[in-house]
DRENNUSE-181839 format. One record per residue (C-alpha): residue in one letter; x, y, z. Coordinates in steps of 0.1 Angstrom, whole numbers, padded with zeros to 4 digits, always signed. Example, Ala and Ser with C-alpha at 12.3 -4.5 7.8 and 13.67 -1.06 7.14 Angstrom:
// residues 2
A+0123-0045+0078;S+0137-0011+0071;
END
This chain:
// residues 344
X-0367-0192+0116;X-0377-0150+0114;X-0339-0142+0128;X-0326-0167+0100;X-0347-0151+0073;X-0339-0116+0084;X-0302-0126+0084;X-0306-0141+0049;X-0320-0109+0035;X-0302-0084+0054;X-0275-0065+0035;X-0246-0074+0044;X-0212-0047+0046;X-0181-0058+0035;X-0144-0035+0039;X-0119-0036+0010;X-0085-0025+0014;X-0072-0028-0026;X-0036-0021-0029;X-0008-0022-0055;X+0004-0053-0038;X-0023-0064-0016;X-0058-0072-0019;X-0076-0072+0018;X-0113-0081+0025;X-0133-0082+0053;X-0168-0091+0054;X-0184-0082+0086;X-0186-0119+0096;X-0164-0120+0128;X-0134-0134+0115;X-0142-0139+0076;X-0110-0118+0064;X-0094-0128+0028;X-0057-0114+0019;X-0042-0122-0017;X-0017-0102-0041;X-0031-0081-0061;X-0020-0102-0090;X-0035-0114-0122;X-0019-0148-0141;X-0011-0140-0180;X-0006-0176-0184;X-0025-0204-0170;X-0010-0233-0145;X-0019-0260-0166;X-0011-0240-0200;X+0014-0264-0217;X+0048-0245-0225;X+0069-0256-0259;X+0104-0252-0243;X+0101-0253-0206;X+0144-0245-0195;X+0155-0233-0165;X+0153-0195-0178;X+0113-0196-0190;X+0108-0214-0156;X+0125-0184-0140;X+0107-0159-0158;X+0072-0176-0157;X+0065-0168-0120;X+0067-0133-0134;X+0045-0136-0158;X+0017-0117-0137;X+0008-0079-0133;X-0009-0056-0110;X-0043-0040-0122;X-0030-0007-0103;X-0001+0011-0102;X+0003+0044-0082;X-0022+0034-0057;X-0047+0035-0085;X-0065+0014-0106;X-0050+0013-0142;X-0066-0014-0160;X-0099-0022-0144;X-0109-0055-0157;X-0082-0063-0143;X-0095-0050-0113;X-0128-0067-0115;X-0113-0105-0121;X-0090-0096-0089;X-0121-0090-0067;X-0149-0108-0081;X-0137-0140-0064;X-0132-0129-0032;X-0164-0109-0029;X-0179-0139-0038;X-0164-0162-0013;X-0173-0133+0015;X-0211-0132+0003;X-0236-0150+0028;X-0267-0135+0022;X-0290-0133-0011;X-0284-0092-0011;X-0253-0080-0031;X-0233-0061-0003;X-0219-0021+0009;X-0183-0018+0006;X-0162+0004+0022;X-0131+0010+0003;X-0105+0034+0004;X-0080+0055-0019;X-0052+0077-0017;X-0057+0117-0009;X-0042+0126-0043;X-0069+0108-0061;X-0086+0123-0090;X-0124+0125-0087;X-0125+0097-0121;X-0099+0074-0104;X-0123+0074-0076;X-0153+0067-0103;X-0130+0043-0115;X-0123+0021-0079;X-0164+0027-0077;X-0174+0009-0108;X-0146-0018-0101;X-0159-0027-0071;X-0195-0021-0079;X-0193-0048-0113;X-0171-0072-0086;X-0205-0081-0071;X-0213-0049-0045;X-0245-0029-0045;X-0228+0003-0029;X-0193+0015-0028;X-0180+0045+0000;X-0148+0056-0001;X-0124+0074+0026;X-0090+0081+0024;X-0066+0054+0031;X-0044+0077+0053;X-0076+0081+0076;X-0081+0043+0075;X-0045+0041+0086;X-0045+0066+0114;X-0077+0046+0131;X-0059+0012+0122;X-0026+0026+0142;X-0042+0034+0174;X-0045+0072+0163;X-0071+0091+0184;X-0085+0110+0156;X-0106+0135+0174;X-0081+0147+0191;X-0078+0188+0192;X-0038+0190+0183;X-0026+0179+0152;X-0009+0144+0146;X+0008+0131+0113;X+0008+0096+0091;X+0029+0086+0068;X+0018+0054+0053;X+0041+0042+0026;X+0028+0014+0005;X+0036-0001-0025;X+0024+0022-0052;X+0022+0055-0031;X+0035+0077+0001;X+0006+0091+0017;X+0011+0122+0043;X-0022+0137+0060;X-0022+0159+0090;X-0052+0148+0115;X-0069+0175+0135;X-0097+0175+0154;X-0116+0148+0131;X-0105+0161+0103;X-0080+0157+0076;X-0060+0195+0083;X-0037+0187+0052;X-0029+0158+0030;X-0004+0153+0004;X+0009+0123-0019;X+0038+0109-0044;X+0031+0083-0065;X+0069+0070-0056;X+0066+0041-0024;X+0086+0006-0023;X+0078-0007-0057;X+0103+0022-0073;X+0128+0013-0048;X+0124-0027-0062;X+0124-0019-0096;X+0152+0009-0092;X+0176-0021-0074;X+0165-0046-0098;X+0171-0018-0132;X+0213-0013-0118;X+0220-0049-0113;X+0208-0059-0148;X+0226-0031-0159;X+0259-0039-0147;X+0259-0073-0142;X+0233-0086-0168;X+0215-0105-0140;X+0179-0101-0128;X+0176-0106-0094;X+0143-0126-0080;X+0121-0104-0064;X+0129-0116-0027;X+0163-0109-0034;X+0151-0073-0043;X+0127-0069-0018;X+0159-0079+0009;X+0181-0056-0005;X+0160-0027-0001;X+0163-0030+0035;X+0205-0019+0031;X+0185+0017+0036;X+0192+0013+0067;X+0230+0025+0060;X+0221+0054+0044;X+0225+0075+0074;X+0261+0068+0077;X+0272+0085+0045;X+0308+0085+0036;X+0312+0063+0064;X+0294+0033+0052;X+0319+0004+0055;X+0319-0008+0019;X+0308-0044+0016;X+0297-0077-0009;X+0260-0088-0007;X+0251-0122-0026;X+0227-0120-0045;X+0207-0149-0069;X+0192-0137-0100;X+0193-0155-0134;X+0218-0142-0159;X+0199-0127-0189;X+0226-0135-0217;X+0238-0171-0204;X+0201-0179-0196;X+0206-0203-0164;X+0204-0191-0121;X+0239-0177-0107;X+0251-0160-0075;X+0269-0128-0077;X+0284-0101-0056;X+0266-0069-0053;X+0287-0041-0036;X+0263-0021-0011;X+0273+0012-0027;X+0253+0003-0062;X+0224-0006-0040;X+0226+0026-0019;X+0231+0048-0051;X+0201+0027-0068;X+0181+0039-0040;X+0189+0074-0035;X+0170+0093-0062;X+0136+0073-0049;X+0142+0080-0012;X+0150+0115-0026;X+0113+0121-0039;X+0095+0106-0010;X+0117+0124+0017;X+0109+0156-0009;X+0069+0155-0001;X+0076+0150+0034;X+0097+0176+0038;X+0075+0202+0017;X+0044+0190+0032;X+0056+0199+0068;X+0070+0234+0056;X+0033+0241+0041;X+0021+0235+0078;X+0006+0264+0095;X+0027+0277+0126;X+0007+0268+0152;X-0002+0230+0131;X+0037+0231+0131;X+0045+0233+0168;X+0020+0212+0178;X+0029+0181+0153;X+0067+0182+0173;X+0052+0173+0202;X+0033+0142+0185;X+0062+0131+0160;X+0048+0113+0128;X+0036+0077+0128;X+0043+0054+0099;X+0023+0027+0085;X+0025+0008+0053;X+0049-0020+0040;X+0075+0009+0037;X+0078+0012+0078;X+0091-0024+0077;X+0123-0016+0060;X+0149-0010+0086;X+0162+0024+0090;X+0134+0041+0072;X+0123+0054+0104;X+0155+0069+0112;X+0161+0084+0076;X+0128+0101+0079;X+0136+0109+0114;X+0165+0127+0103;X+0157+0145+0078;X+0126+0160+0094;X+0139+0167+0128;X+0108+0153+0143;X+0106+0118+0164;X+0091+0089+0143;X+0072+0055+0156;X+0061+0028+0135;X+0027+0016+0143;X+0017-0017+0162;X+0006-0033+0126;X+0020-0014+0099;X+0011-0037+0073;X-0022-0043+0079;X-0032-0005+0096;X-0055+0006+0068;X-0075-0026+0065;X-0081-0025+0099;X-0091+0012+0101;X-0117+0006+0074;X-0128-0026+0095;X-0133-0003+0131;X-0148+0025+0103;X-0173-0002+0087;X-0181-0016+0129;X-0186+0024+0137;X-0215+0027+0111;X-0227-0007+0113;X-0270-0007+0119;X-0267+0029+0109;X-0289+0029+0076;X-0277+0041+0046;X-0248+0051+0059;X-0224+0050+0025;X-0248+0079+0016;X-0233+0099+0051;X-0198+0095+0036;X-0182+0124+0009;X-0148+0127+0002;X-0134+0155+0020;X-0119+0188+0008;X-0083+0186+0013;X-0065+0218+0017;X-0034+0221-0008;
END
């Protein structure tokens, strides 16, 4: 009866990864771990519509937007009616719980306030962030504490994250708000443009993966793609031909800017960080690892040998989860945890 008390009125610790496409929780429980889009619904399921055709049904899936964008939180009701719910579903005990949440390095001090008070006015008591590139280093098997320097790149949805880890510590860190999204909504912006058809998003989300015949240049074999959208003047679903060189061209300025950080990032890099991050290559997490090639591209350009970690999709939720285990029966530990100095 005492133990189930105690449990009751303990304060419980939950870990939030909250991403431009994703929305992770974990609440401490064992296996009581939530993952939903990051999505709110402008219109309700059982909202009655006046002229339901094929095109509004088309378009109605779409209907929905992301309360961040850039990594960040832009509209933070938004925010709050995104993880209210799931906070809820993950609280046990009569205590409101910790949460350990993380943020890109580039993050302004008020963003930061702002993911704080979002999280706080979704139903937690406390709120400690850490970077989500450390998250994603632990997450990927990194041994952190390690004395030579290692790199992540984690590209996600709204962001591409570079940090150089040292000795425990974040050496250097920098960011562009530039990650898969832009490649999406660059692919989807040409084809409406020159064919007047919007492609679905899974169709955009495959053709992001032709990256992976960048590399070849002028020697790309030149080539049809089918691809299903819903023509914007006719208003009904059709099939058309995309050739791979207006996807590839699409892509290039995006792939530009990331591969633009990277590349200035590493030339920042102190000699001796510099020699020692050849010998350790650069790991990549993040939904961006999963399109094929982008290892090579990035491999390329840098010069240095790049792996994709064991679960590049989930590698910062599961950082902040070993984080969250490390400090777990420490008390107060949210107050042990400030947001490092990065060096620029």
């Amino acid at each position: 009866m005492l133990s189930c008390f105690r449990q009751i009125l303990s304060q419980p610790s939950i870990a939030i990864d909250l991403g431009t496409a994703n929305t992770r929780v974990y609440a401490g429980q064992g296996e009581d771990f939530r993952e939903e889009p990051s999505l709110i619904q402008h219109i309700r399921q059982d909202q009655e519509v006046q002229a339901p055709d094929d095109y509004f049904s088309y378009l109605n899936p779409q209907f929905t937007s992301s309360p961040l964008r850039g990594g960040v939180i832009v509209d933070i009701h938004s925010a709050v009616s995104l993880l209210k719910p799931l906070l809820k579903r993950t609280r046990t005990g009569l205590r409101h719980p910790v949460s350990l949440t993380c943020a890109p390095t580039d993050t302004t001090e008020l963003e930061r306030k702002l993911l704080t008070k979002a999280v706080r006015e979704a139903g937690a008591a406390q709120v400690a962030i850490i970077p989500e590139v450390w998250a994603a280093a632990i997450g990927a098997g990194i041994d952190v504490t390690l004395p030579s320097a290692q790199i992540l790149i984690d590209i996600g949805e709204g962001v591409t994250d570079m940090a150089v880890i040292r000795d425990g510590q974040l050496a250097f860190a920098t960011a562009t708000r530039t990650a898969c999204s832009d490649l999406q909504k660059a692919i989807r912006s040409a084809i409406i443009s020159r064919h007047k058809v919007c492609p679905a998003h899974a169709e955009t989300e495959r053709l992001t993966h032709e990256i992976a015949a960048l590399p070849q240049g002028n020697n790309l074999p030149g080539r049809n793609i089918p691809v299903l959208g819903m023509d914007i003047i006719r208003r009904r679903e059709v099939s058309i031909a995309v050739y791979n060189r207006e996807i590839l061209d699409a892509m290039a300025p995006v792939l530009a800017k990331i591969l633009k950080m990277i590349e200035t990032g590493l030339k920042k890099l102190p000699e001796n960080i510099s020699c020692e991050v050849v010998e350790s290559g650069i790991c990549l997490t993040g939904g961006g690892s999963c399109i094929l090639g982008m290892d090579r591209l990035i491999g390329e350009h840098t010069g240095l040998e790049v792996r994709i970690a064991p679960d590049p999709m989930h590698s910062v939720i599961n950082g902040a989860i070993q984080t969250l285990e490390y400090w777990k029966g420490k008390e107060n530990w949210w107050e042990n945890i400030a947001w490092p100095c990065i060096p620029a």
